[in-house]
C-alpha positions as CSV (number, residue, x, y, z in Angstrom):
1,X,-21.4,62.0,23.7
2,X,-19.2,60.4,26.3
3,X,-19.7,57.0,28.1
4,X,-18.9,56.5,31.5
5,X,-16.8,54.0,33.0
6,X,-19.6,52.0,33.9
7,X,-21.4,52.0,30.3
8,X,-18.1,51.1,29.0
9,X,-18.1,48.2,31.3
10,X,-21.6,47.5,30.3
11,X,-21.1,47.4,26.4
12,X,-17.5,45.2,26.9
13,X,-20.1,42.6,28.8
14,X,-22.7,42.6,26.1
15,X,-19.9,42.2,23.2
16,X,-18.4,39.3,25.4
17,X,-21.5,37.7,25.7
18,X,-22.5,37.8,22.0
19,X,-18.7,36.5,21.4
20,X,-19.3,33.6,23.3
21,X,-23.0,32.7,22.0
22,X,-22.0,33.1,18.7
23,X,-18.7,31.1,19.0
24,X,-21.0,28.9,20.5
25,X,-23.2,29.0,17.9
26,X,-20.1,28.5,15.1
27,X,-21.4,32.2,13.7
28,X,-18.7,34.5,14.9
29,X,-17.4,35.4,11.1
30,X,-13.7,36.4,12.3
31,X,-12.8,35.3,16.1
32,X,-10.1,37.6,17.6
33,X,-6.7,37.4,17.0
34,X,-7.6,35.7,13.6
35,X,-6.4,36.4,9.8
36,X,-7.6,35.0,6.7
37,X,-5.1,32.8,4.6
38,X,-4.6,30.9,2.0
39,X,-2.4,28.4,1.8
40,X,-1.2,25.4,-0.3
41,X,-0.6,21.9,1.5
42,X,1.8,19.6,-0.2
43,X,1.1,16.3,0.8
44,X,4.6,15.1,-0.9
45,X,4.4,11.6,-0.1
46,X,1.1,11.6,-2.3
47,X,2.7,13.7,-4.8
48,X,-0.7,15.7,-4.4
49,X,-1.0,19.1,-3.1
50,X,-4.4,21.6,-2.2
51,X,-5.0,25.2,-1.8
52,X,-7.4,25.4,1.0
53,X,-8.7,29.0,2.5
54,X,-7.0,28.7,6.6
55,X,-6.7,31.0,9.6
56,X,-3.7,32.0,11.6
57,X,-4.7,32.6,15.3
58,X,-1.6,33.3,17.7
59,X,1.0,32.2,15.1
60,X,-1.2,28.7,14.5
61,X,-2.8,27.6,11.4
62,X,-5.8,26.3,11.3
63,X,-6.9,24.1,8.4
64,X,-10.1,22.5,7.1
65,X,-10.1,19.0,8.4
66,X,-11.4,16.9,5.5
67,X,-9.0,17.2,3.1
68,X,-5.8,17.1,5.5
69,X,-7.3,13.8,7.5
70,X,-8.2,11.9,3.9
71,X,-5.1,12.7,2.4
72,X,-2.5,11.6,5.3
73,X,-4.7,8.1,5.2
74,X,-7.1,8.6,8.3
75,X,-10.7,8.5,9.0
76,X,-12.7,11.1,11.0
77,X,-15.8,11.4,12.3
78,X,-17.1,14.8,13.3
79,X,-20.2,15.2,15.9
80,X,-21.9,18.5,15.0
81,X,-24.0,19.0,18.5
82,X,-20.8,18.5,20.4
83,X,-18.5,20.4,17.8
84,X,-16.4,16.8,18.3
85,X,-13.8,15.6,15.6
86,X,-12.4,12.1,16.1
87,X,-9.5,11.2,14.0
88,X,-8.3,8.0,13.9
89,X,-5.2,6.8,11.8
90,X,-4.0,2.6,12.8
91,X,-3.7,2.9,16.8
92,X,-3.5,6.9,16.9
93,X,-7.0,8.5,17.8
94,X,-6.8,12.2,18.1
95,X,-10.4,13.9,19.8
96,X,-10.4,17.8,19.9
97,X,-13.4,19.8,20.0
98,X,-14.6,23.6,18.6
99,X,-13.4,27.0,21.0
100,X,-11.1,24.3,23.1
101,X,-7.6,23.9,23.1
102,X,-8.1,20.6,25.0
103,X,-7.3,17.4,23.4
104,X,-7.0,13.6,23.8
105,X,-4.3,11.8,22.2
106,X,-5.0,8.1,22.8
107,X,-6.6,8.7,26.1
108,X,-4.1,11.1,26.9
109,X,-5.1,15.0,27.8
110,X,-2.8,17.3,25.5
111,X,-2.9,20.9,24.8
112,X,-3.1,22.6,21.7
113,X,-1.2,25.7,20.5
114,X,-4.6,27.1,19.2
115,X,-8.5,26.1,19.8
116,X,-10.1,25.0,17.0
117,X,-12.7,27.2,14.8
118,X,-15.7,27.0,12.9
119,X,-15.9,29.0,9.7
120,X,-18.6,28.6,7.0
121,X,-19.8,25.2,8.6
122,X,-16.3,23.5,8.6
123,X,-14.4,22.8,11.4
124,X,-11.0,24.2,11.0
125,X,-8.0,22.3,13.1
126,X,-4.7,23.3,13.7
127,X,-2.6,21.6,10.5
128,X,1.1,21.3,12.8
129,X,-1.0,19.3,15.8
130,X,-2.9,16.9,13.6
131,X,-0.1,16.3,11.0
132,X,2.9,15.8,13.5
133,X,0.6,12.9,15.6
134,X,0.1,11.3,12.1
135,X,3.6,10.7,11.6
136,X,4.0,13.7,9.7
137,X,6.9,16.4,9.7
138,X,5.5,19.8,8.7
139,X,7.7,22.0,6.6
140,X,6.3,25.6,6.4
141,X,7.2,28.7,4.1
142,X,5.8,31.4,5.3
143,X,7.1,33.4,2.1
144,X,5.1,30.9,0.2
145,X,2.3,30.5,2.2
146,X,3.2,26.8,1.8
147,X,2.9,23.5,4.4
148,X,4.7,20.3,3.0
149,X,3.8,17.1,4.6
150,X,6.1,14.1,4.5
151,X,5.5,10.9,6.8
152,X,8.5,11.2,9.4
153,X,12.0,9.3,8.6
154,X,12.3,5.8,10.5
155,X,14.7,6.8,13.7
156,X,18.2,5.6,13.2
157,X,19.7,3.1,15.3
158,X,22.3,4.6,18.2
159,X,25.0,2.0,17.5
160,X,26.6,3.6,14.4
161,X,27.4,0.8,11.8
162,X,24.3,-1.1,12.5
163,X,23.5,-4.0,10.1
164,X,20.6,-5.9,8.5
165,X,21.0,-9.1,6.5
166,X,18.4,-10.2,4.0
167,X,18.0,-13.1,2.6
168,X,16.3,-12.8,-0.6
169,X,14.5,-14.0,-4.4
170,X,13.9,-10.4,-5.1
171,X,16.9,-9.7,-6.8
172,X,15.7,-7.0,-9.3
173,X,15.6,-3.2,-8.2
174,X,16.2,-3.5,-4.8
175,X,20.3,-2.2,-4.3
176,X,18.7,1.5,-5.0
177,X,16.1,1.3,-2.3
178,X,18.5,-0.4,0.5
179,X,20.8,2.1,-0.6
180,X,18.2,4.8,0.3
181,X,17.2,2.9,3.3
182,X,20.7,3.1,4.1
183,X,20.9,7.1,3.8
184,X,18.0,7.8,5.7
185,X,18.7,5.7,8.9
186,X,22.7,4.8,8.8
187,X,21.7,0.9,8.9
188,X,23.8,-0.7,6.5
189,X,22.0,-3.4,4.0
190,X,24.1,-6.8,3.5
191,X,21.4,-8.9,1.0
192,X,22.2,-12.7,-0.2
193,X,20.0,-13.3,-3.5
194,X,18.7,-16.8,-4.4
195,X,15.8,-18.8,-5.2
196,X,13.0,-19.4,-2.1
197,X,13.4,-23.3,-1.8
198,X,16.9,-23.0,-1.7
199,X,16.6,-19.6,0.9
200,X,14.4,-21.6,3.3
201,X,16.8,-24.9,3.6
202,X,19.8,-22.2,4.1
203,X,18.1,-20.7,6.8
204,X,16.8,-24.2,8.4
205,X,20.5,-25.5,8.2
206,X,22.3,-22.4,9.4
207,X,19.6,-22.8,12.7
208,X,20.4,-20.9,15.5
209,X,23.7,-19.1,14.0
210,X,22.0,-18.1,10.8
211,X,23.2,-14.6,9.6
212,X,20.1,-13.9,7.9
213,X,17.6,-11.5,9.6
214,X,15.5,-10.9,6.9
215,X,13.5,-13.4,4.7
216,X,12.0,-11.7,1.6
217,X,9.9,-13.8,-1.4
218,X,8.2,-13.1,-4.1
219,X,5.2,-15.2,-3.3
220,X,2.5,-15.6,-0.5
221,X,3.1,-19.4,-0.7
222,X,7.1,-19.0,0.1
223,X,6.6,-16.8,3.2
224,X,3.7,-19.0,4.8
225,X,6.0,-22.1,4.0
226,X,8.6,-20.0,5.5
227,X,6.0,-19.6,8.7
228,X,4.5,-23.0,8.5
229,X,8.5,-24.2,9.0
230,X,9.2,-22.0,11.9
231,X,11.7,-19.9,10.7
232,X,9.8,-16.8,10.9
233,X,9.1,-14.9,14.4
234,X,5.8,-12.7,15.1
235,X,6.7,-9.1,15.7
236,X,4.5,-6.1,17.2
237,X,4.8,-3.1,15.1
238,X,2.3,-0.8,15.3
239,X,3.5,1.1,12.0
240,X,3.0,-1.9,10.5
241,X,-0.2,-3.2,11.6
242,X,-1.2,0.7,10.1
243,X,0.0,0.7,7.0
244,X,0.0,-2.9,6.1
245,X,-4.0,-4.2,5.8
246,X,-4.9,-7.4,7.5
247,X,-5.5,-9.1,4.2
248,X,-1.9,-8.9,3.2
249,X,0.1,-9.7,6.2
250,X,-0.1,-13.1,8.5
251,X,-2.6,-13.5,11.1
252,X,0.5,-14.3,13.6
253,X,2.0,-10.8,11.9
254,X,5.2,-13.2,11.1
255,X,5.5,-11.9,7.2
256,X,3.8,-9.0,6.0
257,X,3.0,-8.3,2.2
258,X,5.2,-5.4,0.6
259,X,4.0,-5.1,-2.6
260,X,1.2,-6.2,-4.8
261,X,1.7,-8.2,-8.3
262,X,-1.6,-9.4,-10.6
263,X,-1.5,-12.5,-12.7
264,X,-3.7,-12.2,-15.6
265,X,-4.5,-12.2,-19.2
266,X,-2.4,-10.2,-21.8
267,X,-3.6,-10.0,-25.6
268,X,-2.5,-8.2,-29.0
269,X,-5.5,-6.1,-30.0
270,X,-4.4,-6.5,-33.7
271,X,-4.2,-10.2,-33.4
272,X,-7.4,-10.6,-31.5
273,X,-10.7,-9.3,-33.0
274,X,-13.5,-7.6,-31.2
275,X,-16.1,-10.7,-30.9
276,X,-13.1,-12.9,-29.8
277,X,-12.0,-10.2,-27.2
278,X,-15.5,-9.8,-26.3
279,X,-15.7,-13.5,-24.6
280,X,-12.0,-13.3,-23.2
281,X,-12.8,-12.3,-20.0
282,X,-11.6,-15.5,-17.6
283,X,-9.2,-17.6,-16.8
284,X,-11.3,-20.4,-18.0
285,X,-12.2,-18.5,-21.3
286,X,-8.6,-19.7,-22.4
287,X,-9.5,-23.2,-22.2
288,X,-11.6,-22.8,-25.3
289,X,-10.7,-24.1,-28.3
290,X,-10.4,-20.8,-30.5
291,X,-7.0,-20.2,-28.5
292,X,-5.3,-23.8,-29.4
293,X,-2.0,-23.1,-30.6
294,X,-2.7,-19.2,-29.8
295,X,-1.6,-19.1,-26.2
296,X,1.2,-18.6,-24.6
297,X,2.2,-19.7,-20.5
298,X,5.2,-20.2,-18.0
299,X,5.5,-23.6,-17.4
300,X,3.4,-25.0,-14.3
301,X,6.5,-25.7,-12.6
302,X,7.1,-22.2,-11.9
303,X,5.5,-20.7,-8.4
304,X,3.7,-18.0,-9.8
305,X,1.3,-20.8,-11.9
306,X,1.7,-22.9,-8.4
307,X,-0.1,-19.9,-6.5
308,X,-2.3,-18.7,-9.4
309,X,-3.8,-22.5,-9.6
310,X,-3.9,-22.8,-6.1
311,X,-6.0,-19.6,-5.8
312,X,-8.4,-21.4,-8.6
313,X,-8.6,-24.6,-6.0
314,X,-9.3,-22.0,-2.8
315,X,-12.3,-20.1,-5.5
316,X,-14.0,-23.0,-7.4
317,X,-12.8,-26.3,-5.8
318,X,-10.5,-28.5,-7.4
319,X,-12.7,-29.8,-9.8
320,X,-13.5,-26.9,-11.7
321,X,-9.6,-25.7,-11.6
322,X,-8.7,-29.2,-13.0
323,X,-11.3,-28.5,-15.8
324,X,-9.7,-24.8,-16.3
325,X,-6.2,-26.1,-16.3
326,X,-7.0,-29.5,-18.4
327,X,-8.8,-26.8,-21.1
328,X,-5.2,-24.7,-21.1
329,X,-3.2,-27.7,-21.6
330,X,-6.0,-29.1,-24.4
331,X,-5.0,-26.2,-26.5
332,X,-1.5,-26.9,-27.2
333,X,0.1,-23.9,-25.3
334,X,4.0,-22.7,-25.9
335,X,5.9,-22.7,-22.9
336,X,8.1,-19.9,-22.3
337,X,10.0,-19.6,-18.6
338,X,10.0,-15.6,-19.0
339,X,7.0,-13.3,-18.4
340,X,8.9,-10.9,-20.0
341,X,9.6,-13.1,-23.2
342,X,6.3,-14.0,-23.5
343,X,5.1,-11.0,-23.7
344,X,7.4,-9.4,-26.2
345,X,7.0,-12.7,-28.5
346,X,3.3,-11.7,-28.5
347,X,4.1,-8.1,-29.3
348,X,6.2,-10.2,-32.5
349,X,3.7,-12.2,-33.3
350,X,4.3,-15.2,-31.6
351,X,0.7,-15.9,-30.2
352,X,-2.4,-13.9,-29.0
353,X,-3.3,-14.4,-26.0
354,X,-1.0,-15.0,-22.7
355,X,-0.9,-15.0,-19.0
356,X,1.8,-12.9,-16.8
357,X,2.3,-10.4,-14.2
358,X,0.9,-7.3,-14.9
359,X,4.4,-5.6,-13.8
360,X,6.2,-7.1,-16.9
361,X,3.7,-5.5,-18.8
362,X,4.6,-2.2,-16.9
363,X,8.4,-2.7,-17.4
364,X,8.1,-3.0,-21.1
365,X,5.7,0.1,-21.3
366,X,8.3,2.2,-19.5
367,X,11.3,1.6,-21.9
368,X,8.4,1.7,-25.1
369,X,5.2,3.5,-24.8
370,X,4.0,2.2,-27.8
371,X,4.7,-1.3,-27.0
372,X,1.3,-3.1,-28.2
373,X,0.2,-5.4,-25.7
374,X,-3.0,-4.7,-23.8
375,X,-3.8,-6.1,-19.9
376,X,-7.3,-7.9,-19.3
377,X,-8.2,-8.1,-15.4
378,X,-9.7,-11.5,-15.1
379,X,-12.5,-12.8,-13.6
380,X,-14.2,-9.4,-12.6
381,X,-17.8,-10.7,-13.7
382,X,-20.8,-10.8,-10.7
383,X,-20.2,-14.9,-10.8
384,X,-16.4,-15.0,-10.7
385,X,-14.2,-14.5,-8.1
386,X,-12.2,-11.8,-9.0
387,X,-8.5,-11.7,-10.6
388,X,-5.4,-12.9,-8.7
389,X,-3.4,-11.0,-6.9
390,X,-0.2,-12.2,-5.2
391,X,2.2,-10.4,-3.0
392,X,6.2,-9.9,-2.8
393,X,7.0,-9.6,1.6
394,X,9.3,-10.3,4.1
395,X,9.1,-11.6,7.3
396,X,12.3,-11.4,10.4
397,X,14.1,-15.0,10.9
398,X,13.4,-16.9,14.2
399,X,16.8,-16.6,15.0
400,X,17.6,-13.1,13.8
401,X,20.7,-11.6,15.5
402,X,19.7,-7.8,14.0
403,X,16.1,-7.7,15.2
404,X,15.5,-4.0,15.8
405,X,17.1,-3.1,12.5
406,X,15.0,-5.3,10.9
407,X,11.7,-4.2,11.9
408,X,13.1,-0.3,11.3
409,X,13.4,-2.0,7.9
410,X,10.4,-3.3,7.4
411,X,8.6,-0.4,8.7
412,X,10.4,2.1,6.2
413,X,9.2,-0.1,3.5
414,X,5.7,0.0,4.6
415,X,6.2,3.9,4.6
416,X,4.7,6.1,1.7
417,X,8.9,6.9,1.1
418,X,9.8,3.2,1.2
419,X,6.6,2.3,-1.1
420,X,7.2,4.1,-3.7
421,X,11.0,3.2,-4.1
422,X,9.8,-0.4,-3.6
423,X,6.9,-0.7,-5.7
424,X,7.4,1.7,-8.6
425,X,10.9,0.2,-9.4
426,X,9.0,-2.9,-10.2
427,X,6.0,-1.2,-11.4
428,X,3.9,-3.1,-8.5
429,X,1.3,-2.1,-6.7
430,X,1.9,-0.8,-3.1
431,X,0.4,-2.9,-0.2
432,X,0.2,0.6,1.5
433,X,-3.5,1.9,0.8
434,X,-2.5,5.6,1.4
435,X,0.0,4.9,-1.8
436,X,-0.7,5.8,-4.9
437,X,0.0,3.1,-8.0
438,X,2.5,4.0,-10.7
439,X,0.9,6.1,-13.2
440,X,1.7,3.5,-16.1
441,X,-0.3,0.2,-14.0
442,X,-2.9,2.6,-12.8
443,X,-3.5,3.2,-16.5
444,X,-4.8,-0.3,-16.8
445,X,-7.4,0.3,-15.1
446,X,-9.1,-0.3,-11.7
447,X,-10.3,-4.4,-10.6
448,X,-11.5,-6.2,-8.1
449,X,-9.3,-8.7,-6.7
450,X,-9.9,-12.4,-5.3
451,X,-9.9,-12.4,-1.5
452,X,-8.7,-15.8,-1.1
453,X,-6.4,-15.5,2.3
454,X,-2.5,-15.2,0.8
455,X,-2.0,-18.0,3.1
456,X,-3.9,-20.2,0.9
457,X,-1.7,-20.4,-1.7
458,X,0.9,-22.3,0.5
459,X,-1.8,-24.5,2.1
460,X,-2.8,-25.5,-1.1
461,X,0.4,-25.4,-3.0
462,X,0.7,-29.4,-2.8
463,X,-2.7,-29.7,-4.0
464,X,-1.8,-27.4,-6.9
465,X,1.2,-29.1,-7.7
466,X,-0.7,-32.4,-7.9
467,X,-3.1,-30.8,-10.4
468,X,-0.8,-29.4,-12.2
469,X,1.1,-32.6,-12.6
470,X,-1.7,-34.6,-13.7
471,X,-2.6,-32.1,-16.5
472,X,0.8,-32.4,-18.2
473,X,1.3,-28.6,-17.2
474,X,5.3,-29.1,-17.3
C-alpha cells in the first residue's frame, strides 16, 4: 500500500506533534540527532573523577547536572514546571532551560551549542558551556570517551618580566609554589622572609617607596594589625571573594585567609589511659591537676598562644580564659619554643599531653607513619565553643608598586591549583571550600571550629598579652 503525498504530509505532522508534546513532556526516550554515551569526567583539581551515562547531540555533550555543578563548587537550583536550572558559582549565575538553546549568563542572553535534554528525570546540560563559565578548561578525548576539568590558569601579565615582592613570616615551603606560580603566569616572585613585628615596622618605615607588594603572616592577629596600621589596601577581586568565604578574609577585603591551621590538644595513647583520655576533651581539661608536670606548651610569648588565648577571651570572657590559663600554668608545664619539638619529645616520653598545630602533627606523620602521637579536636562539646582555628594570608601593601601582579597572585593561590601547592606542603587546611584536605590531616577526623571573627584575635591580642603576663605564661 502506497501513501500519497498528502498522507505523508499528514503522518510527518502527527510525529512532529507527538515530538514536541513529549519533549515537552520530558518523555521523548532518544530526541533526534542524539547518541548514547558514556563518559568519564575528571574533575583534576579534585583529584576525583565520575562515569556518568551523556548524550552527544550535534557534536555537544550533554551531561547530568548534579554531579558536574557540586563538584566544580557551585549550587543549583532546578524548577521542574519550568524545566529551569539556575547555577550559581561566587558572582557567575548561569539560567538555561529544557528543549532551549537560550541562556542567561549574568543577565546576559547567550546561545548554546546544544539545547538541553531530559532523560530519565534528569536534566542533562551541555558539560563545555557550564564548565568553561565556571572557570573551567575542558580537555576532551574522544578515543577515551574522557572530559578533564581543571580551573583555568591565572592570565599572565603582557609586560614580560613582570615582578611581585612579598614580604613574608612564611618561610617554609613556599620557593616551590612561587616557583610554580612563576611557570604558569611568567611573574617573577622576589620574597624577603622575617618575623611579622619586624615585617610591619619595615613596611611602615620604607612608607611610600616600600618595595614590598605583598604582606603575608602566619596569624589572623598580624594581618589585622597590619590593617588596623594602614598598610594594607582593599582590593575587588571577584575570584576572590568566590573562593575565599567571608569568614576568613577582612570585611574591608584588605587580607584574605590562605590557609587554615588548628591549635589543639596532642596526647600519647600509651602514656595516657582510657578514663584519663575520656575527660580530655578541652582546653580547660588541661588545667586539672592530673596533668601537673605532664604537659607540655610553647611559651605564651609566642603569637600562636597570643591568638589561641585571645580566641578564649572573644568565647568565654576574660575571666574564665584567666581561670583556663591560671589552671595550665598551676600545673607546672615544660616550655618548649618548637611545635615540632614538642611533639616528638612526647613521642620520647617527655610528657603526655601537649598543645600545637595540628600541621606539625602532619609533618611528622608524612616522614613516619607510625609516629605515635594522636590529635584531640578541642572543645567540640554542645557547651563549648568549638576548637581554634587560625589562618596563614596575605594582604597587598598600601603603597604597592606591582599591584596587578599581586592580586594575579593572590588569586592563583585561592585557586584549587594554587591550594593545593600552598596548603598540602604545609599539611594545612585549604581556605578554598571546593579543596580537598590532605589525606593525612583529613585522617584526623572532621570538627567543628570556633567562629570567633579572625579579626578578633588582633583586637584582643593586648588583652591576651596582659593575661598571659599576669599568669606567669613566659
Amino acid at each position: 500500500m502506497k501513501f500519497g503525498i498528502k498522507n505523508r504530509k499528514f503522518f510527518s505532522k502527527v510525529t512532529a506533534i507527538i515530538f514536541v508534546l513529549g519533549l515537552f513532556l520530558g518523555v521523548v526516550p532518544v530526541a533526534y540527532g542524539q547518541t548514547f554515551a558514556n563518559v568519564n569526567i575528571v574533575f583534576s583539581d579534585q583529584g576525583k573523577s565520575l562515569n556518568v551515562s551523556g548524550r552527544i547531540v550535534s557534536n555537544t555533550l550533554l551531561v547530568p547536572y548534579q554531579a558536574l555543578v557540586e563538584n566544580l563548587g557551585g549550587q543549583s537550583q532546578y524548577e521542574s514546571l519550568a524545566r529551569r536550572l539556575t547555577i550559581t558559582k561566587g558572582d557567575t549565575q548561569i539560567t538555561i532551560t529544557a528543549g532551549s538553546r537560550n541562556a542567561t549568563l549574568n543577565g546576559t542572553r547567550v546561545n548554546m551549542p546544544a539545547a538541553p535534554v531530559i532523560h530519565n528525570n534528569q536534566l542533562l546540560v551541555p558539560l563545555r558551556f557550564v564548565a568553561e563559565n565556571l572557570d573551567q578548561l575542558v580537555l576532551w578525548n574522544n578515543a577515551t570517551r574522557t572530559a578533564t576539568l581543571r580551573e583555568k590558569p591565572v592570565a599572565a601579565v603582557k609586560k614580560t618580566g613582570g615582578v611581585v615582592n612579598i614580604y613574608t613570616s612564611r618561610h617554609y615551603g613556599v620557593e616551590p609554589v612561587f616557583a610554580e606560580f612563576t611557570k604558569e603566569t611568567g611573574i617573577t616572585v622576589r620574597f624577603t622572609t622575617g618575623g611579622d613585628a619586624l615585617l610591619r615596622e619595615r613596611i611602615k618605615a620604607e612608607g611610600k617607596n616600600t618595595p614590598a607588594d605583598v604582606y603575608m603572616t602566619v596569624d589572623a592577629g598580624n594581618l589585622w594589625l597590619a590593617a588596623q596600621d594602614g598598610l594594607l589596601q582593599p582590593i575587588s577581586s571577584a575570584v576572590l571573594n568566590r573562593n575565599i568565604p567571608a569568614e576568613l578574609r577582612d570585611s574591608q577585603n584588605r587580607y584574605f585567609g590562605l590557609t587554615k591551621r588548628v591549635r589543639t590538644i596532642m596526647y600519647h595513647p600509651a602514656r595516657v589511659t582510657p578514663a584519663e583520655l575520656a575527660t580530655l576533651r578541652t582546653y580547660a581539661d588541661l588545667a586539672d591537676p592530673k596533668w601537673n608536670g605532664r604537659l607540655i606548651l610553647r611559651p605564651g610569648t609566642h603569637v600562636y598562644n597570643q591568638s589561641l588565648v585571645a580566641n578564649l577571651i572573644a568565647s568565654y570572657g576574660e575571666a574564665r580564659a584567666e581561670r583556663i590559663v591560671n589552671g595550665w600554668m598551676a600545673n607546672k608545664p615544660q616550655l618548649i619554643d618548637s611545635d615540632t619539638r614538642i611533639l616528638e619529645t612526647l613521642a620520647a616520653g617527655g610528657g603526655d599531653v601537649a598543645i600545637t598545630n595540628h600541621y606539625y602533627l602532619g609533618r611528622l606523620l608524612q616522614n613516619n607513619p607510625a609516629f605515635p602521637i594522636k590529635v584531640i579536636w578541642a572543645d567540640q562539646g554542645p557547651n563549648e565553643a568549638g576548637v581554634h582555628a587560625n589562618i596563614s594570608g596575605a594582604g597587598i601593601t598600601a603603597h604597592a608598586a606591582n599591584r596587578e601582579n599581586a592580586i594575579i597572585l593572590l588569586e592563583w593561590l585561592s585557586s584549587p591549583r594554587g591550594q593545593r601547592l600552598f596548603a598540602d606542603s604545609n599539611h594545612e587546611f585549604p581556605a578554598n571550600p571546593a579543596v580537598a584536605p590532605h589525606s593525612i590531616i583529613a585522617g584526623f577526623g572532621k570538627f567543628r571550629e570556633n567562629p570567633v571573627a579572625k579579626s578578633e584575635f588582633g583586637r584582643l591580642q593586648a588583652d591576651a598579652v596582659k593575661l598571659i603576663d599576669r599568669a606567669g605564661f613566659k
